[in-house]
C-alpha positions as CSV (number, residue, x, y, z in Angstrom):
1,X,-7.9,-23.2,-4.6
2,X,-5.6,-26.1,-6.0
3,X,-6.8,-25.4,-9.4
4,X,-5.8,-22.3,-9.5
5,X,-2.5,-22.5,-7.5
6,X,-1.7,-25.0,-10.2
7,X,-2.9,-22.8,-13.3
8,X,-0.7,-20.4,-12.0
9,X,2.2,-22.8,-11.6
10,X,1.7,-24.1,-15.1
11,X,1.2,-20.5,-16.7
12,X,4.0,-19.5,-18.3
13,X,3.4,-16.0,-19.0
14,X,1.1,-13.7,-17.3
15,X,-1.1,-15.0,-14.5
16,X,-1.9,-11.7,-13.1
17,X,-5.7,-12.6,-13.4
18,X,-5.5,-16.0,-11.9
19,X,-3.5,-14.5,-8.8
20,X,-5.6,-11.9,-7.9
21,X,-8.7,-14.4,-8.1
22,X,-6.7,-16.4,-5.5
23,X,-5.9,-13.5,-3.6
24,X,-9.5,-12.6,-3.3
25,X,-10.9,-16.6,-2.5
26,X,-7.3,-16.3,0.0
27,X,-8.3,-13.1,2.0
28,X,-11.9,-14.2,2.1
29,X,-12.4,-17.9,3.1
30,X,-8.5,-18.3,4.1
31,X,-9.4,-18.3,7.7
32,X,-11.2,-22.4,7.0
33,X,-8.5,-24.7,7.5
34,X,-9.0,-26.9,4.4
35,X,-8.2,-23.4,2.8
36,X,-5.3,-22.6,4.6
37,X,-3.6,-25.8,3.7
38,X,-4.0,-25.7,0.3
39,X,-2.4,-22.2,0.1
40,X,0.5,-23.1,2.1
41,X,0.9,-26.4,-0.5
42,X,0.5,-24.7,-3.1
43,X,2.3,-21.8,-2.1
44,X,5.3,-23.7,-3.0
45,X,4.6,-25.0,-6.4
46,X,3.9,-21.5,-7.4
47,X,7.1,-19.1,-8.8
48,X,8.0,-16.6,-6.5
49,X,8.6,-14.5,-9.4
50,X,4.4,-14.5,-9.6
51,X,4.3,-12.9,-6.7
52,X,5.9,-9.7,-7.9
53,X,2.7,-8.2,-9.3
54,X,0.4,-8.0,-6.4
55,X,2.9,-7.1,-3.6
56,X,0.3,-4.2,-3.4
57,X,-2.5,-6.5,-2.3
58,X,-1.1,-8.6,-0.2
59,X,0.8,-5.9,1.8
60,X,-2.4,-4.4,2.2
61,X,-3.9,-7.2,4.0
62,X,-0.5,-7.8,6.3
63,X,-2.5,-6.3,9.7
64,X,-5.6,-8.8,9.0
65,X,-6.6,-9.9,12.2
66,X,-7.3,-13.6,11.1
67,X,-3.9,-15.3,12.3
68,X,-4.1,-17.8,10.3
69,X,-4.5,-15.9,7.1
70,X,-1.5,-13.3,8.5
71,X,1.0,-16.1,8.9
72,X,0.8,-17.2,5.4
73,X,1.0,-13.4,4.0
74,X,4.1,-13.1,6.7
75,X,5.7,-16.5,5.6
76,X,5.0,-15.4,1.8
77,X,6.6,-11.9,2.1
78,X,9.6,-13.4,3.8
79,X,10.1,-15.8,0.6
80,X,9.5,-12.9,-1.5
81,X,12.2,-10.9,0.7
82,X,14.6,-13.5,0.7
83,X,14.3,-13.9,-3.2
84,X,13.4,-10.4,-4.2
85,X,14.5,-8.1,-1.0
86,X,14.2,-4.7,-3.5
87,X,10.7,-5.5,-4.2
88,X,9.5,-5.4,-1.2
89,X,11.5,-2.8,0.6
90,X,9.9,0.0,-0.3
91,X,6.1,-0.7,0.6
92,X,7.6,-2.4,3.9
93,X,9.4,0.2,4.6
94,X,6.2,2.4,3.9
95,X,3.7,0.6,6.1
96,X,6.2,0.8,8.5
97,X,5.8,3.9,9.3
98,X,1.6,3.3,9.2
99,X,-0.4,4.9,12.0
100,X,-2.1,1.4,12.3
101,X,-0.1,-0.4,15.3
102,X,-0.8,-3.9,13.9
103,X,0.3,-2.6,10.4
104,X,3.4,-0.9,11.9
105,X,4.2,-4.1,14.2
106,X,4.1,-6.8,11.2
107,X,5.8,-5.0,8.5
108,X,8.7,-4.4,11.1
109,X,8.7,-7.7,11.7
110,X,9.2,-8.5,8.3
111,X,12.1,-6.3,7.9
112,X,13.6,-7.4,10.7
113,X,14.0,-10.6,9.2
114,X,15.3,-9.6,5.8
115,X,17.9,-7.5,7.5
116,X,19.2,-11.0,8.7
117,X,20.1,-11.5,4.8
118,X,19.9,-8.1,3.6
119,X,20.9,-6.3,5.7
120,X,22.3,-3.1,3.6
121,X,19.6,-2.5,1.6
122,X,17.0,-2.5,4.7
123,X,19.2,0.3,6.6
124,X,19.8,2.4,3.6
125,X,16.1,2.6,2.5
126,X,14.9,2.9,5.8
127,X,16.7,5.8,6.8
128,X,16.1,7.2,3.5
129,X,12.3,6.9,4.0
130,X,12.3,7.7,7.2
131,X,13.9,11.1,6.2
132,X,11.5,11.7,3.0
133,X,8.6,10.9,5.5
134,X,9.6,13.6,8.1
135,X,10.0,16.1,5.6
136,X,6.6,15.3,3.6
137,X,5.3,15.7,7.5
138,X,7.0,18.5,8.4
139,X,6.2,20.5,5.0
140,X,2.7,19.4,5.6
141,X,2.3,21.2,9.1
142,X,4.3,24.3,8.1
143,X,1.8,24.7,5.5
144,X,-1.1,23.8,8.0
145,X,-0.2,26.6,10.2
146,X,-0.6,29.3,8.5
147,X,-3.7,30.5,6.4
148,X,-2.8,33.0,3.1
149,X,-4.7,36.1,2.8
150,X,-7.4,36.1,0.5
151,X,-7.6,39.1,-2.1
152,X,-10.9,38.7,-3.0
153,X,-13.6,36.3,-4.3
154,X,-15.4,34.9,-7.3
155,X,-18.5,34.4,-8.3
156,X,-20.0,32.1,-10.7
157,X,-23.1,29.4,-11.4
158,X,-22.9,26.1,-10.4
159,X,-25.4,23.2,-12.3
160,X,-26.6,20.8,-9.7
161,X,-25.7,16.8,-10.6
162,X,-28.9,15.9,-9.1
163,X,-31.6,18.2,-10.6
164,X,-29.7,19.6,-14.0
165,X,-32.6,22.4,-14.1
166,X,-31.3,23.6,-10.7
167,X,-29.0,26.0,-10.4
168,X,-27.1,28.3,-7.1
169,X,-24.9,30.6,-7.0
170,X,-21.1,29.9,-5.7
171,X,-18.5,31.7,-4.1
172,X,-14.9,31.1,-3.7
173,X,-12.2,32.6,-2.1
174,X,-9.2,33.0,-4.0
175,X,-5.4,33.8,-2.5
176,X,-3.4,36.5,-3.6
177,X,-1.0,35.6,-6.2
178,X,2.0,37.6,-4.6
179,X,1.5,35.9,-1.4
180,X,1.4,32.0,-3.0
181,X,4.9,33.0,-5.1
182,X,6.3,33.4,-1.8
183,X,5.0,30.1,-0.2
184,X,5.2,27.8,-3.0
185,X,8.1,26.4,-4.7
């Protein structure tokens, strides 16, 4: 883990590689303490700028249920907020709004602390994704709750993956195109 904590401190271009490699060993064996603590040294020796590129990942991992692997993501994003805070709004903002209640519970937390030094930029995304998301929901059901009338079908041959000498017959239903011009823009 130190070796490649300080490979990508002493990279100076593109470390991508090395940091996903750590990502991996982090998520996986992060939960040992001699791990831990060498990620939360080395944490510090590393560019923040680094970070950057896999904001992805580790947002992905923020509702881990190993504490001790979530603290570190937590104390990382913070750093990353505090340095960065329009890099990381979005996906926060995003898994935010999750389903998952751990997901939901962490990222809030995290925003809740870069509003104490960013505070604009927190509001003015969140409302605006919070709008976008009620819409994409909203268009979603409205489209859910009603079926379009089919005109007909078609008919055709399908080739099976599995036994190439095999073939069926399919058929699919297909709207009517003067119903979908009025439903679709």
């Amino acid at each position: 883990m130190e070796g490649f904590l300080r490979s990508i401190a002493l990279s100076p271009g593109n470390s991508l590689q090395d940091t996903l490699r750590l990502l991996t060993l982090w998520f996986t064996y992060g939960y040992q303490h001699g791990v831990n603590q060498a990620i939360a040294q080395g944490m510090a020796t590393v560019n923040i700028d680094v970070w950057l590129e896999v904001i992805p990942q580790i947002i992905a991992r923020i509702q881990t249920a190993r504490q001790t692997i979530q603290q570190l993501i937590v104390r990382l994003l913070h750093d990353i907020g505090r340095a960065h805070p329009q890099a990381l709004i979005y996906p926060l903002t995003v898994a935010s709004k999750s389903n998952v209640a751990s997901r939901k519970a962490v990222a809030q937390g995290i925003m809740a602390k870069m509003r104490e030094h960013a505070a604009t930029i927190v509001d003015q995304v969140g409302s605006l994704v919070s709008g976008r998301v009620t819409d994409i929901r909203r268009s979603s059901s409205v489209q859910n709750s009603f079926a379009l009338p089919f005109c007909g079908t078609s008919s055709g041959t399908r080739v099976s993956r599995r036994r190439p000498s095999t073939t069926s017959r399919i058929t699919t239903r297909r709207p009517c195109s003067r119903f979908l011009s009025r439903y679709t823009t």
